[in-house]
N, C-alpha and C positions, 0 to 999 in steps of 0.2 A: 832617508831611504826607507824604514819602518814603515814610516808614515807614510808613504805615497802608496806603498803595494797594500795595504790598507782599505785605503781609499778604493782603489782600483776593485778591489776583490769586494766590498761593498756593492760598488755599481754593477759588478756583474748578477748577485744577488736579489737586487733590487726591482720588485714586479713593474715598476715601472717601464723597465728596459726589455721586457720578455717579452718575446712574438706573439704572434696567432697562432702561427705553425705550429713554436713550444706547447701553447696550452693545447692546440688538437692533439699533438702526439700526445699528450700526458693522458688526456681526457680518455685514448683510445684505448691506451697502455691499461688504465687502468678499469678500463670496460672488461678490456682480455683476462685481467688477472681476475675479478668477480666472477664472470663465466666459467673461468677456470677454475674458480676453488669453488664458486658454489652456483651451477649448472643454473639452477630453478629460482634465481634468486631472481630476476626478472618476473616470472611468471606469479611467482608468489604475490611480487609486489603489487602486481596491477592485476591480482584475480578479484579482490572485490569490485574494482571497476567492472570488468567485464560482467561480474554478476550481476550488479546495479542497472548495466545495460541492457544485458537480456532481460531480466525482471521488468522496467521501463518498458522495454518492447512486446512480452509478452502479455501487458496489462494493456498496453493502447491496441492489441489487436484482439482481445476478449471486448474489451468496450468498444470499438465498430464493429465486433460480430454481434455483436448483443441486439444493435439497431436492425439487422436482417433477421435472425430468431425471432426479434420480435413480431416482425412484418408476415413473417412464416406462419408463426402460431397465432396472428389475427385469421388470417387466411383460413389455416385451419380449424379455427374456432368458428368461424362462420360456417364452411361446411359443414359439421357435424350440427351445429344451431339448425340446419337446414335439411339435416338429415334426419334428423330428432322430428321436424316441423312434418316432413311424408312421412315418418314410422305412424306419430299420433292421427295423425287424419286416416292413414291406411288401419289404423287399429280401431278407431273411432267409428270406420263405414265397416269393419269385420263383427264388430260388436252392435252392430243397426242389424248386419244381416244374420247374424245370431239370433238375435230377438225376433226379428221377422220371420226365423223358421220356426223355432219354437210356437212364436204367436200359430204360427201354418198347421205346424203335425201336431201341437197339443202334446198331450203327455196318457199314460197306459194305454187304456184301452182304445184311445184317438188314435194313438201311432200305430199300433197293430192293422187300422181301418181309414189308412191314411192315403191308401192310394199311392199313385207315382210321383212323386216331387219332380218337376221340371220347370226348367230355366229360363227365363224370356226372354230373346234375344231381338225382338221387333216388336213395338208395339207402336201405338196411335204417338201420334198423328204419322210417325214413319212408314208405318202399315195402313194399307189403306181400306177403307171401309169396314172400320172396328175390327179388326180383327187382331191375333197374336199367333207371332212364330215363334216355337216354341222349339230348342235344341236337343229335343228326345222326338222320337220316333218308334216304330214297329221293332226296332233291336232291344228298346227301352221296355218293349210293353204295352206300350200305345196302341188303340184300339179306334177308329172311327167311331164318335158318336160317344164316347165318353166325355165325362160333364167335367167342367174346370172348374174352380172353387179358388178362390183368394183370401186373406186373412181372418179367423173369425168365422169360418165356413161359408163365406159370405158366394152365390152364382156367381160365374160368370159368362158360361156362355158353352157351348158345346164343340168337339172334335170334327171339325169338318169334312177336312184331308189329312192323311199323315202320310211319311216315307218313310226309309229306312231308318232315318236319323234326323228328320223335321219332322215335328206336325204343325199345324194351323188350328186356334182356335176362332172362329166366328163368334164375337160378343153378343149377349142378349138386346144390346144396346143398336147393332150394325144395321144398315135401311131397309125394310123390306124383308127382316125378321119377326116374329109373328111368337112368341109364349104364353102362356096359359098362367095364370093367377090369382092370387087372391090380395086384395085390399084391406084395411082399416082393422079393428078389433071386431067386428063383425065379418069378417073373414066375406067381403063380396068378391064373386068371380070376377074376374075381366081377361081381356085379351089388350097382352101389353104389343105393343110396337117400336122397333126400332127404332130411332129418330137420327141417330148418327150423333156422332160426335161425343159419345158416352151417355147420351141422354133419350129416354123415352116418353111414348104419349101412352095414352089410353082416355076411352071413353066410357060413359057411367050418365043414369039419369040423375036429372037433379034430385029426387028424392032419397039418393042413398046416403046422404051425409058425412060424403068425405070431406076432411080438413084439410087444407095444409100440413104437413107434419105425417099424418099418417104416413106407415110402415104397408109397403108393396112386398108381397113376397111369393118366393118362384116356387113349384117343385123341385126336389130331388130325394134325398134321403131324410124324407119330413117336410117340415115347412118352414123355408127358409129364406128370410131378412131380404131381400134384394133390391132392394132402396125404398124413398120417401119423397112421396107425392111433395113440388117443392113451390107450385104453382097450381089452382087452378082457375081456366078459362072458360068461361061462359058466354051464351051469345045469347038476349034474349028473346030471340026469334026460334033459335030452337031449343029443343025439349031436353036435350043431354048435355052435360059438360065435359072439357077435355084435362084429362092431368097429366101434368107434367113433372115426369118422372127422372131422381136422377139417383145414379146408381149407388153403395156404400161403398165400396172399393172404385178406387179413381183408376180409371184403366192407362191412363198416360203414366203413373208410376209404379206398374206394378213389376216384379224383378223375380218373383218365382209363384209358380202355380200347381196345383193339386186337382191328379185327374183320378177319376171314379168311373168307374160301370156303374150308374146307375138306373140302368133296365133298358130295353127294347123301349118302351112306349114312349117315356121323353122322347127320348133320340129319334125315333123315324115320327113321331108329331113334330118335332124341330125342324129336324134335316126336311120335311115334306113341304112346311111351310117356307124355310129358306129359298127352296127350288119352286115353289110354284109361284112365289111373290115378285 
């Protein structure tokens, strides 16, 4: 009899013979009692997981933002490469026209005796028949028949018309202009001619000895440079040669000009030959 209830109470024992059911209840029972005695024992257990997670997650989303920052600050790298490229070219042509006023008004007693600095806003070949629009006028100062001058004091031509806020210069060089001059280091008179298109004639007998090269120069305040004979033609049938005059200031780049009173007598010799030729 021992022996049998033994036996019996063994097998009952025995994991062999124990359900699913058994081990869930057990498993749940004993979920309840951890919770219960110790709340946070879950959360503890699997907080380094979750932190390994987020960490993994926060790292893969820094390294695909990284490929657009990058893409950004190419982007922006190039515009300012680009914006760098107009400063230096805009600083490049501020310091051309620095020099070129400088070169204009000179320094003490030049700039005192410098006349009106004005601005070209039209010139050859946009302007037609040599001449220059100039963005000053009678508000400026500007005076009919005042003389214009280009870098180096160099002529260039007189105030034709002006308005309140334009004037016009007519170039020495325009067709059908007519100025008074002198040639070579022997200083021979001539009467220059416009010829258009920045260039002038004049004639002279063959025996005055001009060169090529020689220095043509205009009146105004002294005696002044106003180009170099750069051709001459001869015909041998007649008695005089023609020269071919081109200006020292190139009138298609000129970008600021300097105007002068200088006298009645240029000015209505000019303006009279302008109008009667």
């Amino acid at each position: 009899m021992k022996r049998t209830f033994l036996a019996k109470r063994n097998a009952l024992l025995s994991s062999a013979d124990l359900s699913w059911g058994a081990l869930a209840l057990s498993f749940a029972i004993l979920a309840l009692l951890v919770r219960l005695l110790a709340p946070n024992f879950f959360l503890q257990a699997f907080a380094p997981v979750f932190a390994a997670s987020n960490a993994i997650a926060a790292t893969g989303h820094s390294f695909f933002n990284s490929f657009s920052d990058t893409a950004a600050l190419a982007a922006r790298n190039e515009d300012l490469a680009n914006e760098n490229a107009a400063l230096a070219s805009e600083n490049q042509a501020l310091e051309k026209k620095s020099v070129a006023l400088s070169l204009l008004l000179g320094s003490g007693a030049q700039k005192a005796a410098a006349g009106i600095l004005a601005s070209v806003v039209s010139r050859p070949p946009e302007s037609p028949y040599d001449t220059l629009l100039l963005s000053s006028g009678t508000n400026d100062g500007i005076q009919s028949g005042m003389e214009a001058f280009g870098e180096g004091s160099v002529p260039l031509g007189i105030v034709s018309s002006v308005t309140a806020d334009f004037a016009r210069v007519t170039l020495f060089s325009a067709p059908g202009t007519v100025t008074h001059g002198w040639v070579g280091h022997a200083n021979l008179p001539l009467l220059i001619y416009g010829a258009g298109g920045g260039a002038m004639n004049a004639s002279l007998s063959r025996s005055a000895g001009v060169v090529v090269g020689d220095t043509v120069f205009a009146p105004g305040p002294g005696q002044l440079p106003l180009g170099s004979v750069v051709r001459i033609d001869s015909d041998p049938a007649a008695p005089g040669i023609t020269l071919r005059i081109l200006p020292n200031a190139n009138p298609f780049s000129l970008t600021w000009v300097q105007l002068r009173d200088v006298g009645r007598a240029l000015r209505d010799a000019f303006l009279t030959a302008t109008s009667t030729l």
